[in-house]
py3Dmol code that shows the C-alpha trace and the ligand (Angstrom):
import py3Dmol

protein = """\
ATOM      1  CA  UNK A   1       0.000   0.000   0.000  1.00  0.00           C
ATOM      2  CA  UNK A   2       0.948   3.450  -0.399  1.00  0.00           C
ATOM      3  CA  UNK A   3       3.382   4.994   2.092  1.00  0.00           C
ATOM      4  CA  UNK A   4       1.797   8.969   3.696  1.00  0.00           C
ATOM      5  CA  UNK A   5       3.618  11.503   4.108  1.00  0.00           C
ATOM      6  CA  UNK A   6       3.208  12.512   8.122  1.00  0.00           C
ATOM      7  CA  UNK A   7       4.357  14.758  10.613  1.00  0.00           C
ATOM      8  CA  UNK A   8       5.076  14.080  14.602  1.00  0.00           C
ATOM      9  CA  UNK A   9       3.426  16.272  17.386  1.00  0.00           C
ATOM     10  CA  UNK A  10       3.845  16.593  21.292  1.00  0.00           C
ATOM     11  CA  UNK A  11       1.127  15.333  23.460  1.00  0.00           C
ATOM     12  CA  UNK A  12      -0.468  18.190  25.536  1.00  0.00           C
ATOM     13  CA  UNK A  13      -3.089  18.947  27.878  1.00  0.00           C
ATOM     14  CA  UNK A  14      -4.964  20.150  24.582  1.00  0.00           C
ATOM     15  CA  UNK A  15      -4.945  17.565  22.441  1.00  0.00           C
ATOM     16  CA  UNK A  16      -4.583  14.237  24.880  1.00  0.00           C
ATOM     17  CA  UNK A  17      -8.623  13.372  24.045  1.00  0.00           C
ATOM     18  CA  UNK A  18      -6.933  12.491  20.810  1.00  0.00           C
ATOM     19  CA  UNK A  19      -4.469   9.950  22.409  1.00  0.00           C
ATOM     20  CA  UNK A  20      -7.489   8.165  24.163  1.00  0.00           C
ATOM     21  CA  UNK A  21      -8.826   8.154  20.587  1.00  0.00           C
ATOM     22  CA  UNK A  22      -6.011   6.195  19.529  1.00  0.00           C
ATOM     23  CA  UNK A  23      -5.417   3.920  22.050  1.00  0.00           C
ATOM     24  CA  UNK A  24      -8.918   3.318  22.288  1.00  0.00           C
ATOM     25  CA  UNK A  25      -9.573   2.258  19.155  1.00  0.00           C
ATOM     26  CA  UNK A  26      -5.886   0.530  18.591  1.00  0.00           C
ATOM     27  CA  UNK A  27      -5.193  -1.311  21.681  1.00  0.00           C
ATOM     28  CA  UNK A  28      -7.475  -3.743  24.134  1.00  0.00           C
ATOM     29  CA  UNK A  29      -6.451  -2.361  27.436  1.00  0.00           C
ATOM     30  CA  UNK A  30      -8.473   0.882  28.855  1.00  0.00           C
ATOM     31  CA  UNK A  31      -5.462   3.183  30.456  1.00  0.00           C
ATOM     32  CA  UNK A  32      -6.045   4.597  33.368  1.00  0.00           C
ATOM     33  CA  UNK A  33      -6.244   8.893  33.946  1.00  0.00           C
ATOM     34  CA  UNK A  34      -3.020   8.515  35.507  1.00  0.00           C
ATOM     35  CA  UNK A  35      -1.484   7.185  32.068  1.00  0.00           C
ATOM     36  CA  UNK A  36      -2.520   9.898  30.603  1.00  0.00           C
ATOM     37  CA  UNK A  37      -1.869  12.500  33.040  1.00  0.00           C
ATOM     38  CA  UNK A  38       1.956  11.274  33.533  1.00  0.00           C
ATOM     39  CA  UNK A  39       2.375  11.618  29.694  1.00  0.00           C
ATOM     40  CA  UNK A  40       1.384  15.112  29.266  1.00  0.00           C
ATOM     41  CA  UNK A  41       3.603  15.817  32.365  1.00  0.00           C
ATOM     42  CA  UNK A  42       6.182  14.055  30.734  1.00  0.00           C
ATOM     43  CA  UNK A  43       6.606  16.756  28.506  1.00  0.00           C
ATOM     44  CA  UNK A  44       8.926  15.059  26.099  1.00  0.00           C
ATOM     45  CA  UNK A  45       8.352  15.028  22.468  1.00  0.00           C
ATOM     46  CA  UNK A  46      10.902  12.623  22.405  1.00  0.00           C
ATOM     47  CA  UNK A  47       9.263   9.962  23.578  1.00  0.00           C
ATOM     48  CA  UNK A  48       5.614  10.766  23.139  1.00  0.00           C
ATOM     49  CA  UNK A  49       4.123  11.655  20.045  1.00  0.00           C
ATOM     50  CA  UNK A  50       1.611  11.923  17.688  1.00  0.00           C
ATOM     51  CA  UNK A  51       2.052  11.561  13.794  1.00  0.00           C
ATOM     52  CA  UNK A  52      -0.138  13.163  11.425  1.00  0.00           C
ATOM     53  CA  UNK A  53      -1.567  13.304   7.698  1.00  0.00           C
ATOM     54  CA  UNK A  54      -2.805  16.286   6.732  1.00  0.00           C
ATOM     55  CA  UNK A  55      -3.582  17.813  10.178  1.00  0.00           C
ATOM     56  CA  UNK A  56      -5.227  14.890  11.387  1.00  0.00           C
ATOM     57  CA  UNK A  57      -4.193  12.175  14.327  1.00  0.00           C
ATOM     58  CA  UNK A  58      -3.567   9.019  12.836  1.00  0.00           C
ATOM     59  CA  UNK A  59      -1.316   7.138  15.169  1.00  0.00           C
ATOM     60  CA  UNK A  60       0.521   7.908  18.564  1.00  0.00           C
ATOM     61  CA  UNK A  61       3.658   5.670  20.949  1.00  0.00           C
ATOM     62  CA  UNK A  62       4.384   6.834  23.998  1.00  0.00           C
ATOM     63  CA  UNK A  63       7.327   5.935  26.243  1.00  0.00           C
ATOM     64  CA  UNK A  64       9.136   6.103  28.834  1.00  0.00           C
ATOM     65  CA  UNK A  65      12.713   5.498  30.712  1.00  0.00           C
ATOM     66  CA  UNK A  66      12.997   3.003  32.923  1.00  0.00           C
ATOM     67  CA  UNK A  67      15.508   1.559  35.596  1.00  0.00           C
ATOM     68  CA  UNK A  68      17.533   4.780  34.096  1.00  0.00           C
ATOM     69  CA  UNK A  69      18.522   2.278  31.188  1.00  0.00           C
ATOM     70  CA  UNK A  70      15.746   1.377  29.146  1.00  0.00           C
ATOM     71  CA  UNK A  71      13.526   3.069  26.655  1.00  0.00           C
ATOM     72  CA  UNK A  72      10.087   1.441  27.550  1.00  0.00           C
ATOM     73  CA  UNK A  73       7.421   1.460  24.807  1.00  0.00           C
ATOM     74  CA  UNK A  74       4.228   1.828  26.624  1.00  0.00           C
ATOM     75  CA  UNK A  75       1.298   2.275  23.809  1.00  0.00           C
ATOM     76  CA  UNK A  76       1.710   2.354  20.152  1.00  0.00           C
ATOM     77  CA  UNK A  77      -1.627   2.493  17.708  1.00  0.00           C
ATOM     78  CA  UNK A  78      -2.175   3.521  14.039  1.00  0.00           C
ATOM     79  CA  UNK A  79      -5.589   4.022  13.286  1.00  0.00           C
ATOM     80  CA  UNK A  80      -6.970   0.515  11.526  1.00  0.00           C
ATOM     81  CA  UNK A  81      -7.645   2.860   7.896  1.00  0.00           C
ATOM     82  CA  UNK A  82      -3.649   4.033   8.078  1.00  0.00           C
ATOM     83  CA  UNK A  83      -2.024   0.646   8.793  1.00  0.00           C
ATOM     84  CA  UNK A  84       0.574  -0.924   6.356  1.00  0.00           C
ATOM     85  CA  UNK A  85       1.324   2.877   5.523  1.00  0.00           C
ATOM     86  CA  UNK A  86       4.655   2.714   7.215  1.00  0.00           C
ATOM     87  CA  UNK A  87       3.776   4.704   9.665  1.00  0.00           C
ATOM     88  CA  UNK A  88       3.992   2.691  13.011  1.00  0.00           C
ATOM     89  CA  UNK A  89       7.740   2.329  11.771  1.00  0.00           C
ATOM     90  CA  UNK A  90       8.394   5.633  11.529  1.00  0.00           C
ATOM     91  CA  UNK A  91       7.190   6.242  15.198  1.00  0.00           C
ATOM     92  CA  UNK A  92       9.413   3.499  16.296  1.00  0.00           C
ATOM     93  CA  UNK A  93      12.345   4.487  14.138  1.00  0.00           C
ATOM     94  CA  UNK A  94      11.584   8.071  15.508  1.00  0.00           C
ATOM     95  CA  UNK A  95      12.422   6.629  19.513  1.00  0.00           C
ATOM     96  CA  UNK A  96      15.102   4.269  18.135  1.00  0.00           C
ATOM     97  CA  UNK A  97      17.051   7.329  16.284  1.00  0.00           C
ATOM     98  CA  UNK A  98      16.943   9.285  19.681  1.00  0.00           C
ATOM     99  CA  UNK A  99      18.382   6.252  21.682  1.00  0.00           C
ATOM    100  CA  UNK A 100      21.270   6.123  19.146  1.00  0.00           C
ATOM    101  CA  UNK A 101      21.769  10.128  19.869  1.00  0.00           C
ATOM    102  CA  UNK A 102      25.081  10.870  21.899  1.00  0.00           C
ATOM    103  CA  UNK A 103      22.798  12.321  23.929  1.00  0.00           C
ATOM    104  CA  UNK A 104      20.894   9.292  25.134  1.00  0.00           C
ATOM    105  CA  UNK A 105      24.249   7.232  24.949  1.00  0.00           C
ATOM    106  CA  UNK A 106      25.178   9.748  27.478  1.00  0.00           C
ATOM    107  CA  UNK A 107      22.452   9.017  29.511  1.00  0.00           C
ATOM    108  CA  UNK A 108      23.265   5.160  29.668  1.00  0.00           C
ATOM    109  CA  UNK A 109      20.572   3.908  27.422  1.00  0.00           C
ATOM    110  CA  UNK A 110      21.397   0.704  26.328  1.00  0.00           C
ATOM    111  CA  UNK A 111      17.948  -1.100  24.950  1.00  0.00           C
ATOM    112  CA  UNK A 112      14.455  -0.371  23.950  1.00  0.00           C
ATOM    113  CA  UNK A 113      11.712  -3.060  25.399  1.00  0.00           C
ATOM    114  CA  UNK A 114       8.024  -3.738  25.305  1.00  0.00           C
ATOM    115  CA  UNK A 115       5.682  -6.062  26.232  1.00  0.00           C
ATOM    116  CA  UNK A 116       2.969  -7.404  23.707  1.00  0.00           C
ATOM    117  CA  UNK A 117      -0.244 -10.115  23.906  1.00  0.00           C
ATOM    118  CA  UNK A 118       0.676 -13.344  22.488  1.00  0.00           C
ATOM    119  CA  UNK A 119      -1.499 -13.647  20.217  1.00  0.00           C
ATOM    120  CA  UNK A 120      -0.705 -10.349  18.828  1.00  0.00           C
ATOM    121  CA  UNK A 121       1.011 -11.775  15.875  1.00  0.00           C
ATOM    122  CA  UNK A 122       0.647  -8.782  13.589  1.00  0.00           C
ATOM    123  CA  UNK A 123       2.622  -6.578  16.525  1.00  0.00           C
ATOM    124  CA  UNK A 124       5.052  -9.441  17.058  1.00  0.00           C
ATOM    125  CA  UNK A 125       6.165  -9.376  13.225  1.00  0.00           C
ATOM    126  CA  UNK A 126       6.354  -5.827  13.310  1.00  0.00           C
ATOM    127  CA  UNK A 127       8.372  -5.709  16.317  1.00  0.00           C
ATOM    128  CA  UNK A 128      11.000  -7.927  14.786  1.00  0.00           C
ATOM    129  CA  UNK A 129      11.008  -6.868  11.520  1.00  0.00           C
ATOM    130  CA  UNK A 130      12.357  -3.321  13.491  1.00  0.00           C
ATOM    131  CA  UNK A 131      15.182  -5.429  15.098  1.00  0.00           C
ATOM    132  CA  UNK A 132      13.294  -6.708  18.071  1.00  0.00           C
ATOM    133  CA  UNK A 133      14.082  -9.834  19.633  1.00  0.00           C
ATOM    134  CA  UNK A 134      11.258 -12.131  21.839  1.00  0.00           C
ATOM    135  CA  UNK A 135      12.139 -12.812  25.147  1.00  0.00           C
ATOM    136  CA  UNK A 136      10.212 -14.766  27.480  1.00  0.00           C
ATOM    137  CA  UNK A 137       6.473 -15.272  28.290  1.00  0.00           C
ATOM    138  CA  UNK A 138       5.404 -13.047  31.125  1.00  0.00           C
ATOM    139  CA  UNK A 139       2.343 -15.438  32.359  1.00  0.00           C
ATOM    140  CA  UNK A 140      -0.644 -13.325  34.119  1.00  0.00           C
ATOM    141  CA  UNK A 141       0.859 -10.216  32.683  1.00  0.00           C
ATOM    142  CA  UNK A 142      -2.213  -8.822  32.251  1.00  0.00           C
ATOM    143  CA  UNK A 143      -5.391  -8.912  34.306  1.00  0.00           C
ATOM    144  CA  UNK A 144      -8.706  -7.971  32.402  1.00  0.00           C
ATOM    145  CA  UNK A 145      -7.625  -9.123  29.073  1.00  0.00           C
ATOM    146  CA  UNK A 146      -7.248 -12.692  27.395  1.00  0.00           C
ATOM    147  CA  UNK A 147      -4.896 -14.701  27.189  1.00  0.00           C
ATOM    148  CA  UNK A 148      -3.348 -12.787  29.901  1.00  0.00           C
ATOM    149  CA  UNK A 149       0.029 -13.287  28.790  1.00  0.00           C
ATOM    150  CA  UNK A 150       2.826 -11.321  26.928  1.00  0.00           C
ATOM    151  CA  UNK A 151       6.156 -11.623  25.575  1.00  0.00           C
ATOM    152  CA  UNK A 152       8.524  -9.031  26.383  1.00  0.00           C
ATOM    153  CA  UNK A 153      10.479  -8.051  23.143  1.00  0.00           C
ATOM    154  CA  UNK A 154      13.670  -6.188  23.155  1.00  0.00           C
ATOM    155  CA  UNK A 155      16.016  -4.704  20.940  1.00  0.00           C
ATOM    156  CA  UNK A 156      20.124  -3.877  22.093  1.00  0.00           C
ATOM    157  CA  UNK A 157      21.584  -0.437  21.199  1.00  0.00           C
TER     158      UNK A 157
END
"""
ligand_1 = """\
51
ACO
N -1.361 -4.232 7.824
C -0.344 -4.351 6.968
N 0.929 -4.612 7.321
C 1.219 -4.768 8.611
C 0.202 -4.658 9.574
C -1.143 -4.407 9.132
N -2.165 -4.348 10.017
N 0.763 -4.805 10.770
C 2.093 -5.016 10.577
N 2.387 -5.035 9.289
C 3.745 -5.352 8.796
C 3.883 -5.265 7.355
O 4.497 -6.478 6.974
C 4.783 -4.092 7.088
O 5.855 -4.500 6.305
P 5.972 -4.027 4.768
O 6.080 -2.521 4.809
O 7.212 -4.707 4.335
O 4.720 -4.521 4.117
C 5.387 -3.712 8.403
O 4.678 -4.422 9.399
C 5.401 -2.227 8.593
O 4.271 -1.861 9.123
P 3.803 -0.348 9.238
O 2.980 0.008 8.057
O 4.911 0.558 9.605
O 2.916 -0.577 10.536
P 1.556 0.138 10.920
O 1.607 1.583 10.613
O 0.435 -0.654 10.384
O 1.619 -0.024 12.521
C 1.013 -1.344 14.385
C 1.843 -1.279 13.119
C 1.329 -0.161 15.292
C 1.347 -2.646 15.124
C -0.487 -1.281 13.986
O -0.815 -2.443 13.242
C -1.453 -1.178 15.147
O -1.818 -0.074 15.563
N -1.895 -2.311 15.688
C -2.835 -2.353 16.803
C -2.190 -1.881 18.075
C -1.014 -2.727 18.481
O -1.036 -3.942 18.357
N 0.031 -2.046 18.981
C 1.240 -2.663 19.469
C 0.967 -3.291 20.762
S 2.425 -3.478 21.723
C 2.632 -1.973 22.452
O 1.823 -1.117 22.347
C 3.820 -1.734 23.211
"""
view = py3Dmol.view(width=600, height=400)
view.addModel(protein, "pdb")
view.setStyle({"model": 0}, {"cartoon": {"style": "trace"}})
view.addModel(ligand_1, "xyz")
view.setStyle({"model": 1}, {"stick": {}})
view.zoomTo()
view.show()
């Protein structure tokens, strides 16, 4: 299918509706207010962002560091119309180019991880067609959802 031309955009206190939007209608888990409170707080357009064609939301990751060492890749959703347009890689590629920046190297970032349903095959390929390796089965990983279980993937810098 045809690749779209898009354009990233910080996540604000103006425009998060749009985020629940995404996730809402990408993902099967309902994120708490908290979520979304701690990502406009975040402030960081690094690691939370939206992309959009022609002024319009179309997909959204968010992320954050963890244990000081790890870029963790909390939500990531394309709208079902845009998938296959490349753009959930260039969201990814986006966080993966700023973990390769001196500056993150700096900061002692030394892998990218997420955890993904099993069954989410589609993900999964996606995932390791970016580099991503599968790790093990987290069993019970998640509560309201089935099968409750994820793999954590992972990808080196
Ligand atoms: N349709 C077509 N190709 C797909 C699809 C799809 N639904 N999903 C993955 N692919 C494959 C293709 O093989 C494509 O390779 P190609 O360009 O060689 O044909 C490759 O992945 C690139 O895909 P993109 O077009 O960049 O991916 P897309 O923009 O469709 O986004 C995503 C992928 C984010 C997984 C999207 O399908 C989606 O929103 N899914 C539902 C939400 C989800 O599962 N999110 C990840 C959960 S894990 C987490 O959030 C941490």
């Amino acid at each position: 299918m045809k690749e779209i031309v898009i354009d990233f955009g910080g996540i604000t206190n103006d425009n998060v509706e749009q985020l629940r939007i995404i996730n809402s209608t990408s993902l099967p888990i309902a994120y708490a207010d908290g979520f979304y409170k701690d990502v406009v707080k975040a402030k960081n357009e690094t690691l939370n962002k939206y992309a959009y064609h022609n002024g319009f939301v179309i997909g959204a990751i968010c992320c954050r560091v963890q244990d000081d060492s790890k870029i963790y890749i909390m939500t990531l959703g394309v709208l079902p119309s845009y998938r296959g347009r490349n753009v959930g890689t260039k969201l990814v590629q986006s966080v993966l180019d700023y973990a390769n920046t001196e500056e993150a190297q700096k900061e002692g970032i030394q892998e990218i991880a997420l955890h993904v349903q099993i069954n989410n095959e589609d993900a999964i390929k996606f995932y390791e067609r970016l580099g991503f390796q599968k790790g093990d089965m987290v069993e019970n990983y998640y509560k309201r959802i089935d099968p409750p279980h994820c793999y954590i993937l992972r990808k080196e810098l």
